[in-house]
N, C-alpha and C positions, 0 to 999 in steps of 0.2 A: 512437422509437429510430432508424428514419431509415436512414442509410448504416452506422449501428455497431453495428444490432442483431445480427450475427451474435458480433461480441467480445465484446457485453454477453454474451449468452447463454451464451456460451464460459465468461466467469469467473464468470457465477452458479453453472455448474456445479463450479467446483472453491473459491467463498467464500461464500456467501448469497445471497439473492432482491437485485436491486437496489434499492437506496431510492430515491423521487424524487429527481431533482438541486437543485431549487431549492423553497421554501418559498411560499407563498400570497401574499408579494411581489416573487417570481421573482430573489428572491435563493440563491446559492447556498449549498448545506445541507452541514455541516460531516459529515453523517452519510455523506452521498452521497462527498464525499470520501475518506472513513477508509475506505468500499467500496474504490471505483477504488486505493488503494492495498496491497490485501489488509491492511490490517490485522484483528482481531478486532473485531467490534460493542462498542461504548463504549471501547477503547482510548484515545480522546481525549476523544469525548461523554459520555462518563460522569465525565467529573472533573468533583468536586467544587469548587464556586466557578470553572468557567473559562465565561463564555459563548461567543457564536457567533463572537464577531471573535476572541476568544484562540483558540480552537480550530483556526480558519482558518488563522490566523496560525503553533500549533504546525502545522498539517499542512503546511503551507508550508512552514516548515524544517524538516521530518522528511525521514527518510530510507525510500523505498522499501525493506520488506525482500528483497524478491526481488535487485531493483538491487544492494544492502548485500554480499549473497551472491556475486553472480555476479562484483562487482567486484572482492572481496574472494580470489577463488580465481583471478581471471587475473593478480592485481597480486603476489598472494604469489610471494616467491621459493622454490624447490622447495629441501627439507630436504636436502642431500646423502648423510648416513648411515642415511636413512629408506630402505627396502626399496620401498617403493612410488616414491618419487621417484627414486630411484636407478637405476629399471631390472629391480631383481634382488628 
């Protein structure tokens, strides 16, 4: 874990045990990925008919849900008849 065991340990505490990163030919493991992304275990590994490169490939283009969120609530324009955005 190295220089990053303290943030590993950080997000196993709030998503699962971490999986190894890379596979017995020190390729990197689509499982390992869908961690570091919080996603849910099998979200992408568990489909049916995709292997390692598609899966790679979806977590590639996916989107962090955390990211998704946070960008999602600075980018919104605030409601102006909403009581909460409003002020009042």
């Amino acid at each position: 874990m190295g220089p990053y065991a303290a943030a590993i340990t950080r997000w196993e505490m709030l998503t699962r045990p971490v999986p190894e990163p890379t596979d017995a030919a020190g390729r990197l493991r689509a499982d390992f990925v869908e961690w570091m992304q919080g996603l849910d275990d099998g979200w992408v590994t568990a489909t049916p008919g995709l292997g390692r490169p598609a899966q790679l490939t979806a977590l590639g283009n996916g989107v962090v849900p955390q990211q998704a969120a946070c960008a999602s609530q600075l980018l919104a324009a605030p409601f102006p008849r909403c009581p909460c955005c409003a002020g009042g």
